[in-house]
N, C-alpha and C positions, 0 to 999 in steps of 0.2 A: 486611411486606407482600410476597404471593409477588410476584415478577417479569416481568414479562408485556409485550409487544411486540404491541400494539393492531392488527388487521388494520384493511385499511378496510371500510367495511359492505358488505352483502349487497345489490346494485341495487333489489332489489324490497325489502328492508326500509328501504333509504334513502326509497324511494319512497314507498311507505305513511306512512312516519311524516312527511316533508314535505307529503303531502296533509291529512293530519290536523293539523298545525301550523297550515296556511292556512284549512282549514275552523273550527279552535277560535280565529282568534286576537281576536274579538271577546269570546268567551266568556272566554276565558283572562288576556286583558287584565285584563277587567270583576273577573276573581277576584283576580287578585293584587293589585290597588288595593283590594280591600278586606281583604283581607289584610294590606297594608301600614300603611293606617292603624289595624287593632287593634293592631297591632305598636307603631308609633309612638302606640298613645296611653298607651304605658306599662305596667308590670306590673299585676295586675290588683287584688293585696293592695295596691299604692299610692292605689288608687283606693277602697278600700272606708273609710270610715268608722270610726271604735272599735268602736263596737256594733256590724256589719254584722261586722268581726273578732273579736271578742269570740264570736259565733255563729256561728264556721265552727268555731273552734277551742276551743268549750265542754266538747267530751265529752270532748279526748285529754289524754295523761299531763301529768304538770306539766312534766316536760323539754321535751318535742313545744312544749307553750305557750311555755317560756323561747325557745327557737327561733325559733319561729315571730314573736314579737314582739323580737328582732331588727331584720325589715323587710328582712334583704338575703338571708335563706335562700331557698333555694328550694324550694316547694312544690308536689308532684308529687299530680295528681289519677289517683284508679285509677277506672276504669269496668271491673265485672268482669259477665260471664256466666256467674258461678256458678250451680247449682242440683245436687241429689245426688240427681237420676234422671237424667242424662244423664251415660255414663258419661265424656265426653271431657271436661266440665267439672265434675265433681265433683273433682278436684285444687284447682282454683282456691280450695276454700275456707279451704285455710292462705298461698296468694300472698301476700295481703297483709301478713302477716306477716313474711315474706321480705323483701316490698319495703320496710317501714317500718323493719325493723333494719339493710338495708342504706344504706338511706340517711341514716339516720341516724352510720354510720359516716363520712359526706365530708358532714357537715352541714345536712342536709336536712330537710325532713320528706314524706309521703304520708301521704293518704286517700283512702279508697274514700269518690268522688265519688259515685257511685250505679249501679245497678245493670238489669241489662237482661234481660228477657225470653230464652227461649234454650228452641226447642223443638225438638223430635225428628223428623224425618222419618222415621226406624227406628220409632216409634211409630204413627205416623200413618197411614203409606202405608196404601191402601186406605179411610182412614174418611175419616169428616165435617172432622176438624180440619186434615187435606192442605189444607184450600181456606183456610187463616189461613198455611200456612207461607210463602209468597212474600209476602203484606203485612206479615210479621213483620219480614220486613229492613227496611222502613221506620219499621217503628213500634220498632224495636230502634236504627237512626238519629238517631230524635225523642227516643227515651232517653238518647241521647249528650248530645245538645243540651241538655236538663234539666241533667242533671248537670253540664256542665262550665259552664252557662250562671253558675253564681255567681259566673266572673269572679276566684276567690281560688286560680287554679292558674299555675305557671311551667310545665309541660310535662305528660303525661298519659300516660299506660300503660293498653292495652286489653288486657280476657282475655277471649280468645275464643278459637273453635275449627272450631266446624260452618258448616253449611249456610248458613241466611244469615247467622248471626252477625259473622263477619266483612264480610262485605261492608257490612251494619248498622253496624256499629263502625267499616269506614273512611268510607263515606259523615256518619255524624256528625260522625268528627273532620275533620273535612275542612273542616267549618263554622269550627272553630278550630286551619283550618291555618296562624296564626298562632304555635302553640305546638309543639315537638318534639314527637311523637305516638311513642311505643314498643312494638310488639306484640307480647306474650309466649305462647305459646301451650302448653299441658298436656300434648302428646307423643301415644303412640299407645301402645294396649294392647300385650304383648306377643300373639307369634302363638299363633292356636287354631287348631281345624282348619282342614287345606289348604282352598283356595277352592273350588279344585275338586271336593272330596269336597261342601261345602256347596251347590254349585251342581248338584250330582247329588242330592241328596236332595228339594231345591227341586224339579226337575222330574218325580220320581217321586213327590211327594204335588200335585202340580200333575193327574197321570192317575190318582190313588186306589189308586196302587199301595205305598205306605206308611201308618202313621196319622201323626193328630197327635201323638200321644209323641213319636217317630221325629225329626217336624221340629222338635218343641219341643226335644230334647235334641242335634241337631243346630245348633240357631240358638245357643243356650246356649252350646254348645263354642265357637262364634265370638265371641261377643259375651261376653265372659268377667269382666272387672274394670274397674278406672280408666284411662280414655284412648279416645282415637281409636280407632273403625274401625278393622281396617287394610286392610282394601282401598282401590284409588283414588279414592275418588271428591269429593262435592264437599268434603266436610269436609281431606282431604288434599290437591287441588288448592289449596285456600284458604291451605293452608301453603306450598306452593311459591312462589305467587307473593305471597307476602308476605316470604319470603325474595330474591327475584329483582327484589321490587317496596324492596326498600333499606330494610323497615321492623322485621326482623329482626334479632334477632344470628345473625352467619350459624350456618347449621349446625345451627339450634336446634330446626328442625322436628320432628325426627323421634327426637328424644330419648325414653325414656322416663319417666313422671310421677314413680315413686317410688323415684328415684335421687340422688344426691350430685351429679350431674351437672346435671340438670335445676335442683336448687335454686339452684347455682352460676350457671345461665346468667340465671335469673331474678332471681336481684340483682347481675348484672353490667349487667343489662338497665336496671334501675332508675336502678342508677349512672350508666350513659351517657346517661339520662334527666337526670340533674343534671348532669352536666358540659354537654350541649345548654343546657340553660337557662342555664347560665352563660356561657359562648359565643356562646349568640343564633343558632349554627349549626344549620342541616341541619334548620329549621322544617318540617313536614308538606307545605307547600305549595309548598317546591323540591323535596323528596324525589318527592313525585308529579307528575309534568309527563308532556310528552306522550313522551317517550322510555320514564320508566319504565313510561307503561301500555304499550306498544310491548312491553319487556320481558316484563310481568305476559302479556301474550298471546301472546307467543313461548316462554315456559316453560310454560305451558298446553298449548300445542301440542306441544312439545318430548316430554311426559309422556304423551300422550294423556287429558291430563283432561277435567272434569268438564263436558257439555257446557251447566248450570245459567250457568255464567259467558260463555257467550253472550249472557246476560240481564243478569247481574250485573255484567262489567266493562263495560256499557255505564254505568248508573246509575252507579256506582263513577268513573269515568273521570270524569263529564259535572259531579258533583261539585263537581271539579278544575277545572273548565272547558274539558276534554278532550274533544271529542265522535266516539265511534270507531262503526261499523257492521259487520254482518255480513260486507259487503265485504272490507271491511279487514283482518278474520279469517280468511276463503277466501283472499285475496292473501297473507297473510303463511303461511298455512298451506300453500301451493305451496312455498317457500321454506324452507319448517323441517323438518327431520330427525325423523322419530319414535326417541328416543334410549332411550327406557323402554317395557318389560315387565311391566307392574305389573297386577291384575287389577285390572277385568274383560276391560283388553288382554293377558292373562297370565295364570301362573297364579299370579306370587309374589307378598307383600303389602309393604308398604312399609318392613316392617322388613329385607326381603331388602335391596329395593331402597338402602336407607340402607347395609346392611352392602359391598353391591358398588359403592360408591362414590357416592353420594345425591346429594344437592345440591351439594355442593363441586363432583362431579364434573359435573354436569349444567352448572351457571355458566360453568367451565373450558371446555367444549367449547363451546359457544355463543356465549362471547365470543370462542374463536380463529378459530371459522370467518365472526367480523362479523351472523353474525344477533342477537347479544344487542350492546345500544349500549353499550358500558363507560365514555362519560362522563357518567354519572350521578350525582346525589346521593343520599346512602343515609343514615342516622344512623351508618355507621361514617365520613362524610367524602366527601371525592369518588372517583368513580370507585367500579367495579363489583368488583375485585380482592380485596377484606376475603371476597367470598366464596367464595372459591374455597379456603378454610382449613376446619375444621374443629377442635371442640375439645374438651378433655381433661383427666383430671383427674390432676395429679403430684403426690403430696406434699400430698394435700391441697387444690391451688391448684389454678384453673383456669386453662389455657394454649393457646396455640394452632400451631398446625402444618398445613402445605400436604396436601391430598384426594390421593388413589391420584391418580396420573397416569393410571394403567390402568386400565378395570374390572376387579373381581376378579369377574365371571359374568358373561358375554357375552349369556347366556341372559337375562337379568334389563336390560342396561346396557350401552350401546356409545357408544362414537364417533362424532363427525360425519363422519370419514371412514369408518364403514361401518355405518350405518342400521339399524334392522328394515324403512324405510322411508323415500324418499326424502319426502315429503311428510310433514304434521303430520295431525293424530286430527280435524281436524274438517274440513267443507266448509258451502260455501251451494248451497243449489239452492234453482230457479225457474219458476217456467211461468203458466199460466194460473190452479192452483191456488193462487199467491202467492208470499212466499218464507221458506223453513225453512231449517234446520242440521240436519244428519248428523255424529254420528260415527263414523267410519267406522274408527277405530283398533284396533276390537275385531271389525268385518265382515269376513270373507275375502273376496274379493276377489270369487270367483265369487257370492257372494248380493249384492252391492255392486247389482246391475241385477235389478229386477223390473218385471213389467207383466202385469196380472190384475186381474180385475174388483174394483170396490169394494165393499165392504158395510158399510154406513154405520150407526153408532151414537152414540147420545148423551149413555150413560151407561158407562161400566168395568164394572158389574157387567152390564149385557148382553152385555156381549164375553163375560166368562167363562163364562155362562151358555150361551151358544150352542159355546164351547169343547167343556166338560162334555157337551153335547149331542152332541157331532161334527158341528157343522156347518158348522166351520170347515173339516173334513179335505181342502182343497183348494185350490190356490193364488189366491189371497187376497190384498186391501190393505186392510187394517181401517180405515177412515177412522172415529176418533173425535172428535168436534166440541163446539160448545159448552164447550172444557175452557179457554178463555184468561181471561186477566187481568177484563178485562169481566162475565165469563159467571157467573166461580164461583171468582175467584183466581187459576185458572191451577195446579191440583195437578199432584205428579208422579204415573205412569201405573205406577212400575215391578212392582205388582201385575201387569200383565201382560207380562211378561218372561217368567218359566217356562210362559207356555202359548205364546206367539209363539213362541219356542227349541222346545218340543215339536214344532210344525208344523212348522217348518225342518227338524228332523230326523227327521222323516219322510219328507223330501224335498222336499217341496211350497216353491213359491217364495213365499214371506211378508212382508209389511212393515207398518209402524202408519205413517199418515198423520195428524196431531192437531196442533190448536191450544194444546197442550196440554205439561207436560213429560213428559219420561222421568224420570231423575236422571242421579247422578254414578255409578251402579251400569250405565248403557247398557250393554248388551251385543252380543251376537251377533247379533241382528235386525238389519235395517236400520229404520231410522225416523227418519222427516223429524218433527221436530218444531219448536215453537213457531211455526207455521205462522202468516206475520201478510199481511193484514189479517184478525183471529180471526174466527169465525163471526158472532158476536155483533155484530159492526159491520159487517155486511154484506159478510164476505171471500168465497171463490168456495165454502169448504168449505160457506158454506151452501145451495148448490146444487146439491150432487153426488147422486146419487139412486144408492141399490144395485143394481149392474151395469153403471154407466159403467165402463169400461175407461182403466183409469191407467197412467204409466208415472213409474218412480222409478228415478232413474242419479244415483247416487251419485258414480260417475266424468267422467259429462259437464254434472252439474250441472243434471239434471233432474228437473222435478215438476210433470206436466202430465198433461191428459187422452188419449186418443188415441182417434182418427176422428173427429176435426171437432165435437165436444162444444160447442154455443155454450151455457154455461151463463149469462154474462148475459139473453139470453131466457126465463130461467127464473126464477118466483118463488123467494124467497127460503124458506127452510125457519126459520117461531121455532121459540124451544124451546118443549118440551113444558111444559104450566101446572107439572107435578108438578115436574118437575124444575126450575123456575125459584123456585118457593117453596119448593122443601127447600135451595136453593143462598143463603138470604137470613137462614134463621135454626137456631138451636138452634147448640151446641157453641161459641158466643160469634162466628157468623160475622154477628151483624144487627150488634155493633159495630162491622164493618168494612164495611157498606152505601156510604159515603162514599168510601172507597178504590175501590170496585169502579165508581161511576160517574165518576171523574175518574183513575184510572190510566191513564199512555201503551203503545202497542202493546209487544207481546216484543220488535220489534229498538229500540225506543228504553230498554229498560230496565225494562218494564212496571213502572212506578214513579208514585209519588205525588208523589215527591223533585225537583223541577225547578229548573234554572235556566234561563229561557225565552230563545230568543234569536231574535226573530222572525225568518223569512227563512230561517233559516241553514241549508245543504244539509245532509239525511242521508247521503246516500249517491250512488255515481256512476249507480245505475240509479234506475228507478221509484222515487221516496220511500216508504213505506207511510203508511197513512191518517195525519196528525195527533191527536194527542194531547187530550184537550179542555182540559188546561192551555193549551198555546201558540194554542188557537181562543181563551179567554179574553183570551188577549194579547195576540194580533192584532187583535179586534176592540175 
């Protein structure tokens, strides 16, 4: 274990995380007592019957059965997010293979428990099926719960990788964070063409100054084999803080799929999966407390990621019995170093980033300067220090050894003593038109403040359409509405990215105001998003009318109208009949009709997934509207 001399914490990170402790401890209580008595009521195969055992373990080899009927092995459940159209999770489909011979080496056995939905947002974006990817984390969650609900697992290995998948897979297991939970994850393609070049191509067939060929064999160059993205965004955010959030083998993010290395780390992973169970240590539900979500948001920040898990570590945390708010993200993010370079804050991808000192190095720096908590629990044991190692392959064996002490590219990776940026990639702002997130880690500083009239739409494809038109050519706040959790799912918007980036650079001062997301790909625009209370529930976007004059400051934490705007005087604007009947059915979105009328707002997590705690304070400002789960409960 490297050697490390604990600073004391960072005031405002003490701070934050003691507000948070006192705001969850009803919740957080309520969780661990029940946690405690799945715990104490015993393994779960002592509980089952012969025949009830007999049909967990019908299908596998006759050794696996000799094993398994034993009675004191332990048996490890896989929940995998295989599928081989996604390239980040088409590795997964020999895991478990991996994971069953290596456990079987210290006694074990595993089975793929079942199996979870896992869809593309690289697919999607722009069409019909965007408005299923945010309910999919929930309904990828409820998959967990299937699966491990048979009650015949000693601990559990999740494979996942993307957009909501992981936050889906930790919010399930979270249900039985009574058991060691282990997250292995598929690594990241090797690099295609520069980002940069990609994102020049993007915006000269964004003006019809390219064809589709052009983009098609440009996207292609990127988007090239097995694995991860490699740009930053949410699917690579999700790996940071699952490394940083102690449920990792460190170091393992950013591996590549189809190496000696990767195989190595994923039945090393297994392994400490059985020795956890055997131990009764470092169960999911001490791993995750309110320090390491603390953590999981200060490496977020740290990185400039994905600004999706403004959304996402709320639901994720609340789980846990954790309940954190945008607040507490602006607060911590005053405090946190922007330490990474990575595009779309940069131009390198994450394989730079790993090579110039990655995680290891990120952990190291964050925990000397006191903004990361180092008494944590992780599955490597206590404390934060296992990751600040990185590992390797000698001989054959996998080994481990202490991260650069230095970045090796300054350009890419620095020190908390000398920043790209004294603050972290995200903010809250707020005004009369409610309250959004910016990330601001990829904005220059000079476009960070805009104010220009609105022009208000209710569909994506009107934006662009008026684009194409030039009628945007002027400085502009694109207010698009109707895009939340309620409305129509709540899609991401990043379809318009290369026309907002167009206008920018033409000069013109530009911003997207929406109820709605961006991704993990935000760029160069400024954009307030996940604007809550959403339009759809009566928030102020549905009252802004085109050529109100808005003003968006990114710096002082503003998002409001200017000249005396009384928009509550103003009827409310529904949506349009068409667009509320295309937003209900076709592409499998009538299935998730029930989701869309009992989901809570974007800052509670825009989630179906509740632990309800009447009363209990959002946040230190204005609450946003209630959720109609916890109106349920209260009443």
């Amino acid at each position: 274990m490297p050697h490390f001399n604990r600073p004391p914490m960072h005031p405002v990170v003490a701070e934050v995380t003691a507000r948070i402790t006192a705001r969850s401890a009803e919740l957080r209580a309520d969780y661990l007592r029940r946690m405690d008595a799945a715990r104490d009521s015993g393994t779960g195969r002592a509980k089952l019957s012969c025949a009830n055992w007999a049909h967990a373990f019908a299908g596998q080899t006759i050794a696996d059965k000799l094993t398994a009927m034993d009675g004191s092995r332990p048996n490890v459940g896989i929940v995998t997010a295989y599928n081989d159209m996604l390239s980040a999770h088409q590795p997964f489909e020999r895991f478990p293979a991996v994971i069953r011979e290596a456990v079987r080496t210290v006694g074990a056995t595993a089975q793929v428990a079942g199996g979870t939905p896992a869809m593309c947002d690289g697919v999607t974006q722009g069409r019909p099926g965007m408005e299923l990817s945010l309910f999919s984390r929930d309904a990828i969650a409820m998959s967990v719960g299937v699966a491990l609900t048979h009650d015949a697992f000693d601990a559990a290995m999740m494979l996942g990788v993307c957009d909501k998948i992981v936050p889906g897979l930790f919010m399930g297991a979270l249900a039985f964070g009574h058991l060691p939970v282990v997250f292995a994850p598929a690594g990241p393609m090797p690099s295609g063409i520069p980002n940069a070049e990609k994102a020049r191509v993007r915006a000269l067939y964004a003006q019809g100054q390219v064809d589709r060929q052009t983009l098609l064999d440009s996207e292609i160059g990127s988007y090239h084999s097995p694995g991860t993205c490699t740009f930053y965004g949410t699917a690579n955010s999700n790996q940071m803080m699952m490394e940083l959030g102690g449920l990792h083998m460190p170091s393992t993010a950013f591996v590549h799929p189809e190496t000696g290395l990767r195989d190595a780390l994923t039945a090393a992973a297994a392994k400490r999966a059985v020795e956890l169970a055997r131990s009764g240590e470092c169960r999911m539900a001490d791993v995750v407390s309110e320090k390491s979500v603390v953590n999981m948001i200060v490496a977020l920040l740290a990185t400039g990621g994905s600004t999706n898990h403004a959304i996402h570590l709320v639901a994720m945390a609340r789980m846990a019995g954790v309940l954190i708010d945008w607040t507490d993200m602006d607060q911590l993010s005053s405090a946190t170093p922007l330490l990474a370079r990575v595009y779309p804050n940069g131009s390198a991808d994450v394989n730079a980033f790993q090579a110039a000192g990655g995680v290891a190095f990120v952990a190291r720096e964050l925990a000397g300067a006191g903004i990361l908590h180092s008494d944590v629990t992780t599955i490597m044991g206590e404390g934060i220090e296992a990751y600040f190692q990185e590992p390797s392959m000698v001989d054959g064996e996998l080994v481990w050894r202490d991260g650069v002490a230095e970045s090796l590219d300054r350009d890419i990776l620095r020190p908390a003593s000398d920043p790209f940026d004294v603050e972290g990639g995200l903010r809250l702002v707020k005004g009369d038109l409610g309250r959004a997130v910016i990330k601001v880690s990829a904005v220059k500083p000079e476009n960070r403040i805009v104010e220009a009239p609105a022009e208000v739409y209710e569909t994506q494809e009107d934006v662009l359409a008026d684009f194409k038109a030039g009628k945007l050519d002027r400085d502009v706040i694109v207010v698009l509405r109707f895009q939340g959790p309620r409305a129509n799912g709540m899609p991401e918007l990043h379809s318009l990215s290369p026309a907002l980036g167009v206008l920018q650079d033409k000069g013109f001062k530009v911003a997207l105001v929406t109820d709605g997301r961006m991704s993990g790909a935000s760029g160069k625009t400024p954009a307030a998003i996940h604007v809550s209370p959403e339009a759809l529930a009566g928030g102020p976007l549905a009252h802004v009318r085109t050529g109100d004059l808005i003003r968006l400051d990114a710096d002082a934490g503003v998002l409001s109208t200017v000249g005396g705007v009384d928009l509550t005087s103003r009827p409310g604007v529904e949506r349009a009949a068409a667009h509320s009947e295309g937003a209900s059915w076709g592409y499998g979105r009538e299935l998730f009709a029930a989701f869309r009328h009992v989901v809570g707002t974007a800052e509670e997590g825009a989630s179906v997934c509740f632990l309800p705690v009447p009363g209990s304070a959002r946040h230190t400002d204005t609450p946003p509207e209630p959720n109609l789960v916890d109106r349920a409960v209260d009443a």
